[in-house]
Backbone bond lengths (Angstrom), bond angles and torsions (degrees), N, CA, C in turn:
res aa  C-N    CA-C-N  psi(-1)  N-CA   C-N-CA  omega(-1)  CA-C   N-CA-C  phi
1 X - - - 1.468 - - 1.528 110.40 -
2 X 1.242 123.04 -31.99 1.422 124.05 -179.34 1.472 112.75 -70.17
3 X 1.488 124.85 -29.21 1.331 112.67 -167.28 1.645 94.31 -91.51
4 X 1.330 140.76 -26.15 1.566 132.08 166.19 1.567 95.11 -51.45
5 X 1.395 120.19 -56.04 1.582 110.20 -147.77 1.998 98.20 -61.46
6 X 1.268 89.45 -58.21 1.610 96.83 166.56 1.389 135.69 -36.87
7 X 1.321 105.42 -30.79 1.922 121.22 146.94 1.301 112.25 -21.97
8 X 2.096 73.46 -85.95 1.685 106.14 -176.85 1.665 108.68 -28.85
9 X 1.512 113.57 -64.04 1.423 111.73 -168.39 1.546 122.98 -59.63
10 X 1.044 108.90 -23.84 1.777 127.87 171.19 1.627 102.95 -57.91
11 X 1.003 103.73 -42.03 1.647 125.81 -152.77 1.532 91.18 -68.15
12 X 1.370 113.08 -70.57 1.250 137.14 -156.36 1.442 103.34 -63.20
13 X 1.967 123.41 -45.43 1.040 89.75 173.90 1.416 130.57 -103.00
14 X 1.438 111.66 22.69 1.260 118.99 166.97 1.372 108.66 -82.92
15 X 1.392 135.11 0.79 1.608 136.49 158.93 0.931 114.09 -80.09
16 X 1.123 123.22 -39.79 1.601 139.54 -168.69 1.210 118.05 -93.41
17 X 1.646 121.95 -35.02 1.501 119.40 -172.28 1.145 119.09 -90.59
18 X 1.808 105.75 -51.49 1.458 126.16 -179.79 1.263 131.96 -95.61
19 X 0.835 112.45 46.12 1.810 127.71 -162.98 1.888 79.84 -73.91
20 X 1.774 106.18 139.62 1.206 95.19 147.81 1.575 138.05 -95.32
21 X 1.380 111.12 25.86 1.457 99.11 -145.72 1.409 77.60 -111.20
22 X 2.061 146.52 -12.30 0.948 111.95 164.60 1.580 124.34 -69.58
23 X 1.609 124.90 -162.65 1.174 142.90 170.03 1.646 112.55 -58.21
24 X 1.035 131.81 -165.19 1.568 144.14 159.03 1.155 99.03 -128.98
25 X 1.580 104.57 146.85 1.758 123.17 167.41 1.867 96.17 -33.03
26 X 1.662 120.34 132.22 1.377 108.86 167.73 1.400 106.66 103.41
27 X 1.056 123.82 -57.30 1.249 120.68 -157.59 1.904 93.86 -94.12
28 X 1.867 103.46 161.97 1.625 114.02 171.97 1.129 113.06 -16.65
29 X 1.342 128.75 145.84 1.577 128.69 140.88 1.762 87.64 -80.60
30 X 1.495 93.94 151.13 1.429 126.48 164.32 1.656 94.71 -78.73
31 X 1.942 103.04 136.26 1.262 109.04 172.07 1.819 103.45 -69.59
32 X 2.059 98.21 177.47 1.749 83.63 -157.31 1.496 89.87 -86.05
33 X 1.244 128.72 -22.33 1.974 100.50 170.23 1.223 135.66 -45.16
34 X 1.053 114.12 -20.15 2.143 147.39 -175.01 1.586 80.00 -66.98
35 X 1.693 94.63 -72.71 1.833 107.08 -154.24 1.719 120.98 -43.60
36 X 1.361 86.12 -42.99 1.668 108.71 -176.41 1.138 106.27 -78.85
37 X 1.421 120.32 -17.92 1.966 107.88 173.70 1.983 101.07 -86.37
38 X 1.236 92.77 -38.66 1.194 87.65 169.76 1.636 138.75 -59.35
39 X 1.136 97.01 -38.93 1.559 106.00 -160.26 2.188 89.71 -90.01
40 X 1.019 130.14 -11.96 1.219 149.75 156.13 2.216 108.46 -77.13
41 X 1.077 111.60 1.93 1.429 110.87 172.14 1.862 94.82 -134.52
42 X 1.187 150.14 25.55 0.793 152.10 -57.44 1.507 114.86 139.51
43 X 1.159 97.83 -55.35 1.952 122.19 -171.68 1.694 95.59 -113.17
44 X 1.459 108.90 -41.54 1.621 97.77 -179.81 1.911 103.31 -96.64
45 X 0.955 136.31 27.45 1.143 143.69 141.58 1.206 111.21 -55.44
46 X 1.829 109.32 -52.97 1.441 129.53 -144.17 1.792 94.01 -77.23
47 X 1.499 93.49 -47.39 1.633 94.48 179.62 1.190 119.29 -87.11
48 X 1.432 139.79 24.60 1.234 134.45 160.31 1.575 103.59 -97.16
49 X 1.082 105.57 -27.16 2.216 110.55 157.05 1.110 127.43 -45.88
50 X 1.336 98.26 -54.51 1.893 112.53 -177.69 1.500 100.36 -67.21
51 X 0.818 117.52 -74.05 1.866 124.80 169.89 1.202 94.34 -18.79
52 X 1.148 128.13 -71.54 2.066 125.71 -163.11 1.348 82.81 -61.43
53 X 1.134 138.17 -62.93 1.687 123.15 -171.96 1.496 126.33 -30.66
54 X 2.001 95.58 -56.67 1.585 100.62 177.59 1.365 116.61 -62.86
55 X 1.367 103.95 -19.70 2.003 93.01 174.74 1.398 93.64 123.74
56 X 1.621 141.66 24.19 1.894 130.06 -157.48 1.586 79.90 -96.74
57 X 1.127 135.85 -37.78 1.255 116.86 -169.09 1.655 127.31 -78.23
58 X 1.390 105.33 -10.13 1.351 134.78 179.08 2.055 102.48 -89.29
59 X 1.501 126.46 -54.48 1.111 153.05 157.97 0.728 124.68 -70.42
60 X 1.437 155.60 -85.94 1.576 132.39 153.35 1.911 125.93 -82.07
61 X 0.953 102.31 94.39 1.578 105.80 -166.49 1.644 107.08 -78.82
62 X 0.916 117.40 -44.86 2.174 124.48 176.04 1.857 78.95 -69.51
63 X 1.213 137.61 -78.46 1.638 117.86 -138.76 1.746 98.42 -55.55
64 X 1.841 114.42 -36.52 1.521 119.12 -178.41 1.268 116.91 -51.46
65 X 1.577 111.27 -55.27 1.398 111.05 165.78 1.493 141.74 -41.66
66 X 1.579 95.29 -50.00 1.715 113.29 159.09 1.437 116.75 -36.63
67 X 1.311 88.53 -63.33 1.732 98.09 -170.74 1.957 114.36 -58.75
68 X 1.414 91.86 -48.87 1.803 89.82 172.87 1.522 112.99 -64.37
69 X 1.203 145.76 -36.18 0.962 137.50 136.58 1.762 149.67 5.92
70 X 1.400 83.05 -74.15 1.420 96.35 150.92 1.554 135.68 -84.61
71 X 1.593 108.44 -5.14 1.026 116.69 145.50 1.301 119.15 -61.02
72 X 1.100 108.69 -83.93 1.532 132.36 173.19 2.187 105.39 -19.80
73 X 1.188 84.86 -44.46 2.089 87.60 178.11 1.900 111.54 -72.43
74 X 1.547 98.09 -38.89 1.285 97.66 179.03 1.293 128.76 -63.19
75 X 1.537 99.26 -45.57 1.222 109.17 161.89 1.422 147.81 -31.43
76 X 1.429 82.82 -47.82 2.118 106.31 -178.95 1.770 98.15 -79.39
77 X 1.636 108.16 -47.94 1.333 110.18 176.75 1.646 131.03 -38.58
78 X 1.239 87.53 -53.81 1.835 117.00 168.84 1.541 103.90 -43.24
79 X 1.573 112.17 -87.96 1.422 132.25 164.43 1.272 123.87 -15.42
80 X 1.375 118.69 -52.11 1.695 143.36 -166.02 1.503 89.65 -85.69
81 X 1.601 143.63 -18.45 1.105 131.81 -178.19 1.853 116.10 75.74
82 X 1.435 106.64 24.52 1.523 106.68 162.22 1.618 105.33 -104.52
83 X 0.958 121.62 84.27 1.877 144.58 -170.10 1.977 91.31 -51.40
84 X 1.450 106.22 -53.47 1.629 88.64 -154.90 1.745 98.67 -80.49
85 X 1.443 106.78 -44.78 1.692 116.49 172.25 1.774 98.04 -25.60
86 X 1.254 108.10 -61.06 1.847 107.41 174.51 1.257 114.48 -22.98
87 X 1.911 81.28 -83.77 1.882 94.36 -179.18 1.262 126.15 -51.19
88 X 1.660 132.85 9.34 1.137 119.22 -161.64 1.850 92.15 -123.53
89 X 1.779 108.60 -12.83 1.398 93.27 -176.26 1.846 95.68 -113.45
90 X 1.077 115.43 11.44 1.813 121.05 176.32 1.878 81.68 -90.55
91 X 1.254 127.50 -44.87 1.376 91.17 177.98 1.402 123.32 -67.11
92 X 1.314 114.10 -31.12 1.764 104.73 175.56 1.278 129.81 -71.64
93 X 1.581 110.03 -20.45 1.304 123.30 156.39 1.419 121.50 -54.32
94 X 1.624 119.84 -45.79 1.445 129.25 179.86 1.832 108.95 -67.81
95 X 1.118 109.17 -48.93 1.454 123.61 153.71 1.451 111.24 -12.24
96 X 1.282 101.06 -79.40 1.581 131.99 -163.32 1.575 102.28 -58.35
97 X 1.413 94.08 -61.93 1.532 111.21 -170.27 1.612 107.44 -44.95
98 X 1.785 118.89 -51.39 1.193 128.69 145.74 1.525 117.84 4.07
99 X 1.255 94.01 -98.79 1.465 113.65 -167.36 1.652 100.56 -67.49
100 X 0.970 138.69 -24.66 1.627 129.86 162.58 1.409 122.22 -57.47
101 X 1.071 92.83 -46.04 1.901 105.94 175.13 1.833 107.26 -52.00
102 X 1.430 104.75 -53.86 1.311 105.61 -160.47 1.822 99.28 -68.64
103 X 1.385 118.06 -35.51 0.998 111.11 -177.17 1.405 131.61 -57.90
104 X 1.526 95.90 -39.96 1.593 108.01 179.69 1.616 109.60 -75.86
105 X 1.337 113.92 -29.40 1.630 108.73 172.49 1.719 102.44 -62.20
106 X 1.065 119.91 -45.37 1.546 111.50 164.07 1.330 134.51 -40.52
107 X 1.373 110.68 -50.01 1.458 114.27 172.46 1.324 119.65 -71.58
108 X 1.300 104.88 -41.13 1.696 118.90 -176.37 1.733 109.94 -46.00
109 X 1.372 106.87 -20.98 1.411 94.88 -162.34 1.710 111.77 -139.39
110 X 1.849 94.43 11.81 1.642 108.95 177.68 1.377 101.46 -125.40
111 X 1.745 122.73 -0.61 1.337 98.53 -156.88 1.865 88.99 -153.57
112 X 1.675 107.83 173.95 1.383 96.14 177.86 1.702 104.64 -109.27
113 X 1.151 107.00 48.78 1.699 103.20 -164.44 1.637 107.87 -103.24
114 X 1.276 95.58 64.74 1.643 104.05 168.86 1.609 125.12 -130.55
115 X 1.556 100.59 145.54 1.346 89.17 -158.50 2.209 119.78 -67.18
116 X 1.148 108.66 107.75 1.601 109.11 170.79 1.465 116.96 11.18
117 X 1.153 140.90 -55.78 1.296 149.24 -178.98 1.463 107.81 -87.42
118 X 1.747 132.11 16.64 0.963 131.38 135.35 1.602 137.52 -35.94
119 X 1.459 123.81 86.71 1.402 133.34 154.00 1.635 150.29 -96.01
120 X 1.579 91.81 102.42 1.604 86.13 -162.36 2.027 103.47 -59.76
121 X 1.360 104.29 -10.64 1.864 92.91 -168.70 1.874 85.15 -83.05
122 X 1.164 117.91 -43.23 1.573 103.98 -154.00 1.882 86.12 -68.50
123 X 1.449 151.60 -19.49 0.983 137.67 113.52 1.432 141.88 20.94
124 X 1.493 108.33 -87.24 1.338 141.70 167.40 1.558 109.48 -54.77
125 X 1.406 101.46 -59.46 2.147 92.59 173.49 1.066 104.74 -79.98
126 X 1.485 146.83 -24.50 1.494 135.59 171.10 2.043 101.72 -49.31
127 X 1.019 101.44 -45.80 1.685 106.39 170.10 1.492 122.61 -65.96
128 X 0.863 109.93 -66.15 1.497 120.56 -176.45 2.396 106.59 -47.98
129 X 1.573 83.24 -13.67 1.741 84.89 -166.39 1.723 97.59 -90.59
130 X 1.771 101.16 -22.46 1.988 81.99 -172.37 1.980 82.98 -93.69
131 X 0.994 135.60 18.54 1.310 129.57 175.75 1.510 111.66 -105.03
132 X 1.033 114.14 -15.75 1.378 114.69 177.57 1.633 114.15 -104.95
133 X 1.091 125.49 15.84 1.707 130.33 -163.38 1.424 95.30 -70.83
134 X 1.683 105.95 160.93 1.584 108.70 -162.71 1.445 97.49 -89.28
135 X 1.148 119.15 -170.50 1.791 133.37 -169.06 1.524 111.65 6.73
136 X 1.342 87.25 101.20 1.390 122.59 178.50 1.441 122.73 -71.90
137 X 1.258 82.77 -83.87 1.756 107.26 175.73 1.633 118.77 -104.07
138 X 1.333 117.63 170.43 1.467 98.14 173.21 1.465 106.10 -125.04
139 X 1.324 112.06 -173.04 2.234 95.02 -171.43 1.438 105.57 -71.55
140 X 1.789 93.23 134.98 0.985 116.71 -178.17 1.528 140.56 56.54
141 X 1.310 92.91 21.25 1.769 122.38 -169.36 1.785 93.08 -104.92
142 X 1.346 105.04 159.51 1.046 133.84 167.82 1.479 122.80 -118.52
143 X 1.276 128.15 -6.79 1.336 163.47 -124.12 1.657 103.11 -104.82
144 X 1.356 136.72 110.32 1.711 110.83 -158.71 1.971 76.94 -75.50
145 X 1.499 99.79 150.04 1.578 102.07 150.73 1.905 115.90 -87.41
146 X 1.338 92.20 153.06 1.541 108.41 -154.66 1.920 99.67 -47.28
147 X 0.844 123.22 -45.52 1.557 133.81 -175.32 1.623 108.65 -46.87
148 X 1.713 108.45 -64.57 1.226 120.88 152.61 1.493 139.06 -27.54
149 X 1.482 106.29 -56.20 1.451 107.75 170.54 1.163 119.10 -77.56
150 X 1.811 114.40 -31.03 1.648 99.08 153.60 1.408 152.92 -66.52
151 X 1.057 92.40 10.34 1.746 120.55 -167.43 1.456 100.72 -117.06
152 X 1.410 124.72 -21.85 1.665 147.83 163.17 1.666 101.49 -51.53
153 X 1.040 103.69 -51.73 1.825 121.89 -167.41 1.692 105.27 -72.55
154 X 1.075 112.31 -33.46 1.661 103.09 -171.77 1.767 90.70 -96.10
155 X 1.185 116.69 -15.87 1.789 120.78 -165.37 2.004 83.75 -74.18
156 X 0.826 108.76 -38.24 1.625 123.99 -159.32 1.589 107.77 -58.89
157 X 1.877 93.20 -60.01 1.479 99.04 179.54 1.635 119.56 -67.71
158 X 1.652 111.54 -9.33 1.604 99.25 170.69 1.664 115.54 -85.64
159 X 1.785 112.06 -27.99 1.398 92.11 -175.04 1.487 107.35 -96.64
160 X 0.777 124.23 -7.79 1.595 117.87 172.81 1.475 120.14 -42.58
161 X 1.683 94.16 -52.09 1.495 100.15 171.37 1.560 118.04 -84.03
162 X 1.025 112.44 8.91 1.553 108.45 170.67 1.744 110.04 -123.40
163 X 1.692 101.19 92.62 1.681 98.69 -176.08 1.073 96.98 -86.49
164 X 1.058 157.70 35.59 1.639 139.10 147.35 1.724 123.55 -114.98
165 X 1.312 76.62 23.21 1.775 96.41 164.18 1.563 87.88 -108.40
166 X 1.909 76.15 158.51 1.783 93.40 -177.86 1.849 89.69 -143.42
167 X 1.209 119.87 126.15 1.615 135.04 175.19 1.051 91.29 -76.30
168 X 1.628 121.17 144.32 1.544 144.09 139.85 1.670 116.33 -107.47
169 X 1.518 125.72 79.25 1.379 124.79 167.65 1.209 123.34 -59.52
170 X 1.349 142.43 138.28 1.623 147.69 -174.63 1.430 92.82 -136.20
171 X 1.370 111.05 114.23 1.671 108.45 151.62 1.374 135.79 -85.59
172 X 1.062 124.30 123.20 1.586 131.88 152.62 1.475 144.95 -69.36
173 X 0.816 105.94 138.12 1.497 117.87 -178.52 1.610 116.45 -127.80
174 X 1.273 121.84 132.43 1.374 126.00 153.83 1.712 129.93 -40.49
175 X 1.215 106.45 162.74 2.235 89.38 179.80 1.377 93.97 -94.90
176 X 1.126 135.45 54.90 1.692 105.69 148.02 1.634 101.13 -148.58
177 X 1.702 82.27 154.59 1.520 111.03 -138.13 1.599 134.64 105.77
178 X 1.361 120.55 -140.61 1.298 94.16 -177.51 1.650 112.92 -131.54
179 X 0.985 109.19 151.26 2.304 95.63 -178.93 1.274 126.92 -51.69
180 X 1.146 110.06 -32.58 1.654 111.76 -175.63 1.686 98.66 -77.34
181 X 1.369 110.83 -75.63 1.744 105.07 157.63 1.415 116.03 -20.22
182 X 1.103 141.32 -75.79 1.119 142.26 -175.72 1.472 121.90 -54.13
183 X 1.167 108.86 -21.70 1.598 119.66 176.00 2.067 98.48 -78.12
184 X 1.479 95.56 -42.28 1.409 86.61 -167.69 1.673 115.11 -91.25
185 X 1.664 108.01 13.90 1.305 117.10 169.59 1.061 107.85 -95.43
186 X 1.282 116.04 -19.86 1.969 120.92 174.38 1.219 103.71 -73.58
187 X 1.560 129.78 -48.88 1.352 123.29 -161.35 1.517 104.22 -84.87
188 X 1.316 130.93 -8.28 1.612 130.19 154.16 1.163 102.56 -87.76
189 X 1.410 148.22 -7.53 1.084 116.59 159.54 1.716 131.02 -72.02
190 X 1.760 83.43 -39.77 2.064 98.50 176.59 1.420 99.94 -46.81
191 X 1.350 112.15 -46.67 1.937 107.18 -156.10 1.896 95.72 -70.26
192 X 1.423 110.05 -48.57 1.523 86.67 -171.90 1.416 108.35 -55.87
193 X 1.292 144.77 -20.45 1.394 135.07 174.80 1.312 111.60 -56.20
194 X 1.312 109.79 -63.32 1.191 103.41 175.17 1.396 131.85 -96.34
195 X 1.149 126.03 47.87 1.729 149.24 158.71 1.547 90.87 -110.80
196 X 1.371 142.72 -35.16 1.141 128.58 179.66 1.825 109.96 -85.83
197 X 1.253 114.92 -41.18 1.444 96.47 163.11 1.614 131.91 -69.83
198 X 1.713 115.43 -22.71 1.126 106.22 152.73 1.217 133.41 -71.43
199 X 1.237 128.00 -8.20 1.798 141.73 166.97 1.813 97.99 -50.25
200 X 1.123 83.01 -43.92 1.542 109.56 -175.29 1.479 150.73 -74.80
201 X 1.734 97.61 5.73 1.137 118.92 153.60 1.594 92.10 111.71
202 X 1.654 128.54 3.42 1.459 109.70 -166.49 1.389 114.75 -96.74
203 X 1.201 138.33 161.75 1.497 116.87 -174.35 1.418 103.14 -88.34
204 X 1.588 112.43 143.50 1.444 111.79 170.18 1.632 125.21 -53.92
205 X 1.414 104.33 -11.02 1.787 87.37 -147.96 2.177 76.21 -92.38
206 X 1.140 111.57 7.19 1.350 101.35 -178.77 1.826 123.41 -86.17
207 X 1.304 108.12 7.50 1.440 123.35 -165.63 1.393 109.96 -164.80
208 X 1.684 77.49 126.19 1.417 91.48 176.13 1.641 115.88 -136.90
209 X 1.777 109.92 153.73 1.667 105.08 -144.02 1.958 92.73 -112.75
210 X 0.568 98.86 137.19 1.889 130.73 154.04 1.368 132.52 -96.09
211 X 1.458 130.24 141.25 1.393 139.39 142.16 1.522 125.88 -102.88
212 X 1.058 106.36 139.28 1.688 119.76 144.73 0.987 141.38 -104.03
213 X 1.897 108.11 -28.52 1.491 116.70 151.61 1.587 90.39 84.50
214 X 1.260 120.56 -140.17 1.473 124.59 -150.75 2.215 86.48 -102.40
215 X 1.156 113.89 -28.93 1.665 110.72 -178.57 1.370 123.58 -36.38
216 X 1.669 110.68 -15.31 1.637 111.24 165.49 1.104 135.18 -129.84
217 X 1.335 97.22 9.63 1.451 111.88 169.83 1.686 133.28 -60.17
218 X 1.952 101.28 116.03 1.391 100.81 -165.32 2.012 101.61 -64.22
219 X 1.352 97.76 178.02 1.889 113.08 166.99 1.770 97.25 -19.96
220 X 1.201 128.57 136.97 1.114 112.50 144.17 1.393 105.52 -152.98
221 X 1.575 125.08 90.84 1.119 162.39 179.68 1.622 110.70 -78.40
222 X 1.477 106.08 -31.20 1.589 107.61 -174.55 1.368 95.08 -142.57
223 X 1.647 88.68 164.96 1.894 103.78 -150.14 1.670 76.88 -70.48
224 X 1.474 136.56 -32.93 1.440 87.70 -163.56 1.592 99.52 -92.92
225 X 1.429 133.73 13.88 1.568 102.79 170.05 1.404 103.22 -81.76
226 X 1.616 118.53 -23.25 1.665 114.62 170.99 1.603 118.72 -48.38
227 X 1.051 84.24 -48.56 1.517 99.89 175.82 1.954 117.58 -50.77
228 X 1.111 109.03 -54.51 1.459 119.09 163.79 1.372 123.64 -60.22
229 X 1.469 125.23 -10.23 1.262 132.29 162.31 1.315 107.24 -75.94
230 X 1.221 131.87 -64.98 0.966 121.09 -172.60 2.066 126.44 -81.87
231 X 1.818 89.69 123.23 1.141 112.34 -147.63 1.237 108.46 -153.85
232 X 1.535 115.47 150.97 2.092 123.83 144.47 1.212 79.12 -98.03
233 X 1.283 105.98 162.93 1.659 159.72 172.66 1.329 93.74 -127.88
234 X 1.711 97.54 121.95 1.777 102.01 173.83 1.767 108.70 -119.83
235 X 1.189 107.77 142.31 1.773 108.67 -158.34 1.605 85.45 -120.49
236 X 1.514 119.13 154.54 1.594 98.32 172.71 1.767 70.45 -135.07
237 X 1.186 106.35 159.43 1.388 137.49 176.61 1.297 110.70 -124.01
238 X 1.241 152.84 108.23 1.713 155.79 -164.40 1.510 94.51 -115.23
239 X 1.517 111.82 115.26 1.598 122.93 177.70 1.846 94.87 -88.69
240 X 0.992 142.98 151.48 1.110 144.89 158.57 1.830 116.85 -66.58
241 X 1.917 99.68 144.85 1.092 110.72 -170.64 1.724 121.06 -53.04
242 X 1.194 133.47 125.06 1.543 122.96 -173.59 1.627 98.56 -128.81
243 X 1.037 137.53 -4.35 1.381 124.38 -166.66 1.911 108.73 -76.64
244 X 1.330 109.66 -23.85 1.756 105.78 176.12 1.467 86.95 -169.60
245 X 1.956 123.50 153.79 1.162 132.96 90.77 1.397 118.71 14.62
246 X 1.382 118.79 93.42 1.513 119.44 168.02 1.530 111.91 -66.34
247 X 1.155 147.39 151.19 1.344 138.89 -150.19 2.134 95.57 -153.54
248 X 1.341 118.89 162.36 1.429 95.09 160.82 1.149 148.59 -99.15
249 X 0.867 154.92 165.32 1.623 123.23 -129.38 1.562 101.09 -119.11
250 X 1.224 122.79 119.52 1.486 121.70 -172.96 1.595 117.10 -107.59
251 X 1.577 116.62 123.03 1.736 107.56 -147.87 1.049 86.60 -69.54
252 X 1.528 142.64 -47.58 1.778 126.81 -177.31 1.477 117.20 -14.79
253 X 1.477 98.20 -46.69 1.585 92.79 -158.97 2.001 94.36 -77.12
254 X 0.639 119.30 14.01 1.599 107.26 -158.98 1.498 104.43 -103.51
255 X 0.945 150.72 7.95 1.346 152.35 153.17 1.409 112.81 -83.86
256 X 1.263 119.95 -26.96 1.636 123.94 172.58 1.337 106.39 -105.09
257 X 1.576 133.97 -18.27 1.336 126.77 146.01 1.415 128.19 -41.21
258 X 1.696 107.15 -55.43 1.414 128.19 -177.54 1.698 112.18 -60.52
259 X 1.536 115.36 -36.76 1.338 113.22 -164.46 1.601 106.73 -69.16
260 X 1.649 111.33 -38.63 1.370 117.07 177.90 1.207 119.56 -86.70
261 X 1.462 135.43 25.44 1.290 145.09 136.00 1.184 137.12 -58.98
């Protein structure tokens, strides 16, 4: 189990660290319209991953292709410095992306058409890893720090699509100051987590927030064990699938499946 999770962590910060599409130390910042097309090609990178996870490339292989595609155009578009050409094929991509989603939530839960190396846990720690990122909060803030809330956004796009997960948030706090305070700096901390994953497309009734406040806080003698106190703790709870009998999936039927989608 350690050398998958250890993947995972490779994984994560080669999304996060090494992106090539920012600047280098030295060179321009990109103005923020650049940033925001970018960091929006960026996020649908992220979800053309998850998709290969659920099995679309195994299950719909022409709509998968489509869709990377128009990634793949936006991308160069963006890059190449034609800004609206972008914006005009990220909508057909979002389009697309649309109607892919709905399809595969269809199959996922009427049919057995997923690819073999399907894992909802390697899933589950792919989540639990942009939910756990270090410096969170700062003293006595409730405030996500910028790193955090971007790591909020990719946490977002995995449970959204998974409604039979249920979040358990616990906030933390460092010991200084006072317990009751500190209890109620934990319980503003849980909610901004989750006001930022519901920003984020997740349904509320799927999370629910806790404190402990300063009651579990390890040694924190130095700013960075302070620093490590303050925190959510994210718990995922997985209710089992109830919406149908998975059945096996016969392509006949799938042209009159697809039309009523």
């Amino acid at each position: 189990m350690r050398a998958p999770l250890l993947l995972l962590v490779a994984f994560f910060l080669l999304l996060t660290g090494c992106s090539s599409f920012w600047p280098a130390p030295g060179e321009t910042p990109l103005p923020p319209p650049k940033q925001a097309q970018l960091r929006q090609l960026e996020l649908h990178q992220f979800e053309l991953q998850l998709l290969a996870i659920r099995g679309a490339k195994h299950c719909l292989p022409g709509q998968y292709i489509k869709l990377q595609n128009l990634y793949l155009q936006a991308r160069k578009e963006a890059l190449s410095g034609f800004d609206h050409d972008a914006e005009m094929t990220l909508l057909k991509y979002q389009t697309h992306n649309a109607v892919i989603q709905q399809q595969m939530d269809w199959l996922e839960y009427n049919t057995l058409c997923l690819q073999p190396n399907y894992s909802e846990v390697e899933l589950k720690e792919r989540f639990l890893l942009y939910m756990e990122v270090d410096n969170q909060f700062a003293l006595n803030k409730s405030t996500l720090l910028p790193k955090y809330r971007e790591s909020l956004r990719y946490a977002a796009e995995i449970l959204k699509r998974q409604s039979h997960w249920h979040l358990q948030l616990t906030g933390y706090t460092d010991s200084q100051g006072h317990i009751q305070g500190n209890y109620m700096l934990g319980l503003e901390r849980a909610n901004a987590v989750k006001d930022s994953l519901i920003e984020n497309g997740v349904d509320p009734n799927q999370i629910i927030v806790f404190s402990v406040g300063e009651n579990q806080a390890v040694a924190d003698n130095t700013l960075t064990q302070q620093l490590n106190n303050r925190k959510v703790e994210a718990r995922v709870l997985v209710e089992h699938h109830a919406q149908s009998i998975h059945r096996v999936f016969n392509i006949k039927d799938w042209h009159a499946i697809r039309d009523g989608l």
